[in-house]
MDAnalysis code that builds the backbone (N, CA, C; Angstrom):
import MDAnalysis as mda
import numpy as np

u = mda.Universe.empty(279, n_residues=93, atom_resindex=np.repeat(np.arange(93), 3), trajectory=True)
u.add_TopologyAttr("name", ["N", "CA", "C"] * 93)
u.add_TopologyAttr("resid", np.arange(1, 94))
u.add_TopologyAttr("resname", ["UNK", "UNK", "UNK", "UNK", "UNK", "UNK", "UNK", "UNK", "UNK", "UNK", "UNK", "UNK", "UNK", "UNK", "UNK", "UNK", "UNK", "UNK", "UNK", "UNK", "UNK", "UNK", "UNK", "UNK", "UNK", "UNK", "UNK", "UNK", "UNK", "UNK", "UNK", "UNK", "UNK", "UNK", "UNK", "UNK", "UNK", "UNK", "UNK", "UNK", "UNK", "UNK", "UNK", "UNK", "UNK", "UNK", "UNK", "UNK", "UNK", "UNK", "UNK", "UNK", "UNK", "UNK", "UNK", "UNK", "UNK", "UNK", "UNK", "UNK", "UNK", "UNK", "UNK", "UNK", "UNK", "UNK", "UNK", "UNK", "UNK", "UNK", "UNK", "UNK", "UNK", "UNK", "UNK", "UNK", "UNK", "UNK", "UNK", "UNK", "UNK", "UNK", "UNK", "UNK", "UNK", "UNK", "UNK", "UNK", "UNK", "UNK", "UNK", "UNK", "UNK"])
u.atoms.positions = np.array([
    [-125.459, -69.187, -176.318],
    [-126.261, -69.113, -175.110],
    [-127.226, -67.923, -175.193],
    [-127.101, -66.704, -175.639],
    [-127.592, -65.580, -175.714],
    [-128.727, -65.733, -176.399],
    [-128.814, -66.157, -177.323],
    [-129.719, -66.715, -178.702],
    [-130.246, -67.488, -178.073],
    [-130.447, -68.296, -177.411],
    [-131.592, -69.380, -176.710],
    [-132.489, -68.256, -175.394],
    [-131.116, -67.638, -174.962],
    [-132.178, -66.661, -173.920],
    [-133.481, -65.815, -174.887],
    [-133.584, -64.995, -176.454],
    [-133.660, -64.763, -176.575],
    [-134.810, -65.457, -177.572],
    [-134.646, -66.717, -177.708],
    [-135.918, -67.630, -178.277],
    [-136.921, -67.712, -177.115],
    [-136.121, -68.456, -176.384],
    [-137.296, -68.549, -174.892],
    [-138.058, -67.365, -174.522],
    [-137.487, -65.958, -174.646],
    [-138.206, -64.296, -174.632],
    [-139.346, -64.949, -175.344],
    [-139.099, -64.944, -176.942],
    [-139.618, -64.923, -177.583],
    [-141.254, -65.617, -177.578],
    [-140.576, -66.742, -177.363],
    [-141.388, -67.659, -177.403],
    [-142.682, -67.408, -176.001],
    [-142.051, -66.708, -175.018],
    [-142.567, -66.552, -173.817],
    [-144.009, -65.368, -173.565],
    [-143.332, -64.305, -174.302],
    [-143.700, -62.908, -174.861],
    [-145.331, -63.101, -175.234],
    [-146.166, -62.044, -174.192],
    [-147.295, -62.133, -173.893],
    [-147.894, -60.082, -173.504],
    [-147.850, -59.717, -174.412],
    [-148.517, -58.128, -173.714],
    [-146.861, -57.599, -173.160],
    [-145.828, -57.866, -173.487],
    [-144.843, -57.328, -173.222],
    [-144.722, -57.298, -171.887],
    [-144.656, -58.829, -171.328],
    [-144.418, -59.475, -170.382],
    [-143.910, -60.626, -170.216],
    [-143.265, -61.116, -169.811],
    [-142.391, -62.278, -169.629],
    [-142.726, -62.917, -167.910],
    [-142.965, -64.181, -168.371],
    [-142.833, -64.676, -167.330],
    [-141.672, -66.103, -166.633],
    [-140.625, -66.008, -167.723],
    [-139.876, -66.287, -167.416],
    [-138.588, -65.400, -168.471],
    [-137.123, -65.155, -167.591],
    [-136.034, -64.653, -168.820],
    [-135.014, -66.073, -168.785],
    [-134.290, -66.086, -169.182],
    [-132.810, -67.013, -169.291],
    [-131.799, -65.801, -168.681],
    [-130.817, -66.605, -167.998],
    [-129.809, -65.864, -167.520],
    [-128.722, -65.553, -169.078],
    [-127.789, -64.510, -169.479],
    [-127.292, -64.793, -170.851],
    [-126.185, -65.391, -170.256],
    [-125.401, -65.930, -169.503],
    [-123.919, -66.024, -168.787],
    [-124.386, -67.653, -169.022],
    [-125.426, -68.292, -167.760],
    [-125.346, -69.848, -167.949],
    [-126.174, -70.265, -168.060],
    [-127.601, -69.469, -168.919],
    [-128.620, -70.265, -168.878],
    [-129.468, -70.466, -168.239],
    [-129.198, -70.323, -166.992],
    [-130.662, -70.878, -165.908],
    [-131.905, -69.974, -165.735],
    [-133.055, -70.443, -166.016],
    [-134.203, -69.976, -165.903],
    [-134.364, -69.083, -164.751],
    [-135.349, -67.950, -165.139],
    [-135.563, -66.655, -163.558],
    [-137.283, -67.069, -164.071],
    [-137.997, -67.304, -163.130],
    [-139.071, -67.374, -163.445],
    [-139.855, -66.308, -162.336],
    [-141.131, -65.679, -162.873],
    [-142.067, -64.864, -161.930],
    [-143.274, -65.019, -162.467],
    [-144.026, -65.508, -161.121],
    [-145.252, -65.182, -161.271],
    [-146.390, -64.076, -160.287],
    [-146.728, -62.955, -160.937],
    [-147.346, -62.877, -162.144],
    [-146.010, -62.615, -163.518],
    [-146.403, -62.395, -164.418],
    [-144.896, -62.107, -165.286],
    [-144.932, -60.255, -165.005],
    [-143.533, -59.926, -165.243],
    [-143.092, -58.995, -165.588],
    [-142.629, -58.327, -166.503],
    [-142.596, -56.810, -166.712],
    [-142.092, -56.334, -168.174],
    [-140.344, -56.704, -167.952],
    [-139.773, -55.765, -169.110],
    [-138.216, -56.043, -168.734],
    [-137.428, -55.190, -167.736],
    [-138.431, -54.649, -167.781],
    [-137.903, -53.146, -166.620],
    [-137.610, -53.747, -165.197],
    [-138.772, -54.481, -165.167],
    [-138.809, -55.318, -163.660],
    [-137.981, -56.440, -163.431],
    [-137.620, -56.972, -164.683],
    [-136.460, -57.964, -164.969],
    [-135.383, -57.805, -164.411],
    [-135.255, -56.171, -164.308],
    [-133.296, -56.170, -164.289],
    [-132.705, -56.094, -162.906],
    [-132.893, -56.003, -161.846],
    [-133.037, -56.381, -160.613],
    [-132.719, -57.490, -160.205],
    [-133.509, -58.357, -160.900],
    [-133.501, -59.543, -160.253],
    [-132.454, -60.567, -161.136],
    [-132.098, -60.005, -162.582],
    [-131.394, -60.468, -163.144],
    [-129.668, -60.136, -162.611],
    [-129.502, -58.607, -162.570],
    [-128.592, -58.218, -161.872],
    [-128.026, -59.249, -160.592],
    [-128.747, -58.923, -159.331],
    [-128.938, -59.896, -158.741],
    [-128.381, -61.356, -158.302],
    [-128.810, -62.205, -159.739],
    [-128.446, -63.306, -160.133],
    [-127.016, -63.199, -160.145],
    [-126.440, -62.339, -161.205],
    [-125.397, -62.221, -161.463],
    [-124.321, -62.051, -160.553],
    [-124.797, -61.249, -159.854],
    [-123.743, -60.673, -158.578],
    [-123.961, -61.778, -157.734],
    [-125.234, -62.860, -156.856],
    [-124.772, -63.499, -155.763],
    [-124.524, -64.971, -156.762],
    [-124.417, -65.514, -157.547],
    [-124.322, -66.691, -158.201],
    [-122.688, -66.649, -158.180],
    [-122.062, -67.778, -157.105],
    [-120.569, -68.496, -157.413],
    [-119.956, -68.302, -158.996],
    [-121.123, -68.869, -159.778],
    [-120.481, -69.113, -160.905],
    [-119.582, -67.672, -162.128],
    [-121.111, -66.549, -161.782],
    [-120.345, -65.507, -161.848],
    [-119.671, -64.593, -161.182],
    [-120.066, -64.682, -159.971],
    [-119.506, -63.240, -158.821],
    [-119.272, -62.452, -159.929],
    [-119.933, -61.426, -160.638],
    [-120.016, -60.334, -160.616],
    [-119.563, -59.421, -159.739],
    [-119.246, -58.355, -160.080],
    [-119.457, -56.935, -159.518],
    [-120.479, -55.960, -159.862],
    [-120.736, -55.514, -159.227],
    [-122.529, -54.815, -159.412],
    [-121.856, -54.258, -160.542],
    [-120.984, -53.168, -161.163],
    [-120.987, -52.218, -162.091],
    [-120.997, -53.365, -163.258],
    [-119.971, -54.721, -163.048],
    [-119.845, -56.287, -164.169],
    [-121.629, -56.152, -164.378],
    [-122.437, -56.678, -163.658],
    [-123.673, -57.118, -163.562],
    [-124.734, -55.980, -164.290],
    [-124.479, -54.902, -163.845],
    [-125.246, -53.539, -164.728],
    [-124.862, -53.869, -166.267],
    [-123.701, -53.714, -166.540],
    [-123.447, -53.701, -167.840],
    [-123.757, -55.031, -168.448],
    [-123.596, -55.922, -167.807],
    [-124.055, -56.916, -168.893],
    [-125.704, -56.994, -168.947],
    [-126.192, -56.902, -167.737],
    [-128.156, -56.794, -167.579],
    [-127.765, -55.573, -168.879],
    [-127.643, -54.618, -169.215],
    [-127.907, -53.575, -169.535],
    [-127.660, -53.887, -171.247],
    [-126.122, -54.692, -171.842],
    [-126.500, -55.164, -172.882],
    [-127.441, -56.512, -173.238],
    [-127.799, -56.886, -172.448],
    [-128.488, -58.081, -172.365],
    [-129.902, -57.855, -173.522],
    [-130.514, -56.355, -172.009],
    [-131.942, -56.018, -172.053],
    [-131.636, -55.143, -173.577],
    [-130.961, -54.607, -173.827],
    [-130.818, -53.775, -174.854],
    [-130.644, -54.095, -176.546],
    [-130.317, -55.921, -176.143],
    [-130.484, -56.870, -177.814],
    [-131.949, -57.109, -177.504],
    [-132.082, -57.651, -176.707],
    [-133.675, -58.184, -176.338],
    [-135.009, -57.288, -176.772],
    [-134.424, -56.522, -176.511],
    [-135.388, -55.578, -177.324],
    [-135.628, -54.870, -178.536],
    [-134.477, -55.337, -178.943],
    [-134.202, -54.773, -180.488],
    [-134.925, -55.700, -181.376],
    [-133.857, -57.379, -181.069],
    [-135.217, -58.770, -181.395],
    [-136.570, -58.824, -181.046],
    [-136.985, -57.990, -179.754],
    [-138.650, -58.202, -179.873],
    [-139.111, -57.227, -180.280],
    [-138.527, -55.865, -180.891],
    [-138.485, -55.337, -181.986],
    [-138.926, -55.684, -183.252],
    [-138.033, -56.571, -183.843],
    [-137.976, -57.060, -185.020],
    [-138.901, -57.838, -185.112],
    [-138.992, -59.116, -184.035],
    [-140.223, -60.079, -183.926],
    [-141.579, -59.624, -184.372],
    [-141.913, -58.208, -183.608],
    [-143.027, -58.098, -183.296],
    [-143.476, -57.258, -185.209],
    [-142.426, -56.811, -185.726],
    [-142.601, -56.398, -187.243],
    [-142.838, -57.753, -187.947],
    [-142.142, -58.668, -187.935],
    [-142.525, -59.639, -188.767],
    [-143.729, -60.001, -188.512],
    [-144.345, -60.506, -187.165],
    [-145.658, -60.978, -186.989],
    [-146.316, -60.249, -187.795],
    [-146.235, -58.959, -187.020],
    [-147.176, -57.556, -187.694],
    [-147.363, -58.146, -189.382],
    [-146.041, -57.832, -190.003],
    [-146.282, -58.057, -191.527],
    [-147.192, -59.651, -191.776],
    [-146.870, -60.874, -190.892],
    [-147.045, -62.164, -191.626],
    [-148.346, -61.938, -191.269],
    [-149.317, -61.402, -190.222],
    [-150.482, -61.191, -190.278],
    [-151.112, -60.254, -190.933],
    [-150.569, -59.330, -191.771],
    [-151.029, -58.113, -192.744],
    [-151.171, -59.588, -194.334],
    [-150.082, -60.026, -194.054],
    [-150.346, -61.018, -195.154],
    [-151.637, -62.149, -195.326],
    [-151.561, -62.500, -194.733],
    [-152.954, -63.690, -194.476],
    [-154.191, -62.893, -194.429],
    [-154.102, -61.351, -194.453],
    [-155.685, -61.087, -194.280],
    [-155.681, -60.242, -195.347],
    [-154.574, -59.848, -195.996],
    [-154.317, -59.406, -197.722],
    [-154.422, -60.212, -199.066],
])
């Protein structure tokens, strides 16, 4: 599940903005428009977590997981953004 939240980033990823995340627990789309960075994400992701039946969270449950969530997510659009970098150093090398 985590890995699909983290394609859809991907795939989404515009000026280091998102305008939609994946929840990592069940999946369901958070969408905003205009988009937001990830900073602005975690709020509303939190949020999710804590009033959604499926998880009832506890705010400190909900911090920590928003918190490892945002913290792979960025490591992968990290990495993403090196490969582009390189596959476009390539094509014009």
């Amino acid at each position: 599940m985590f890995w699909t939240a983290i394609t859809a980033c991907l795939i989404e990823m515009t000026n280091e903005t998102f305008s939609e995340i994946t929840c990592p627990l069940c999946g369901k789309k958070l969408y905003a428009n205009p988009p937001r960075t990830l900073k602005k994400w975690k709020a509303p992701l939190i949020a999710h977590l804590i009033a959604t039946p499926l998880h009832h969270l506890t705010p400190a449950e909900a911090e920590e997981v928003a918190g490892t969530y945002f913290t792979r997510l960025r490591y992968f659009l990290k990495l993403h953004q090196e490969r582009m970098t390189e596959k476009m150093s390539n094509r014009k090398g």
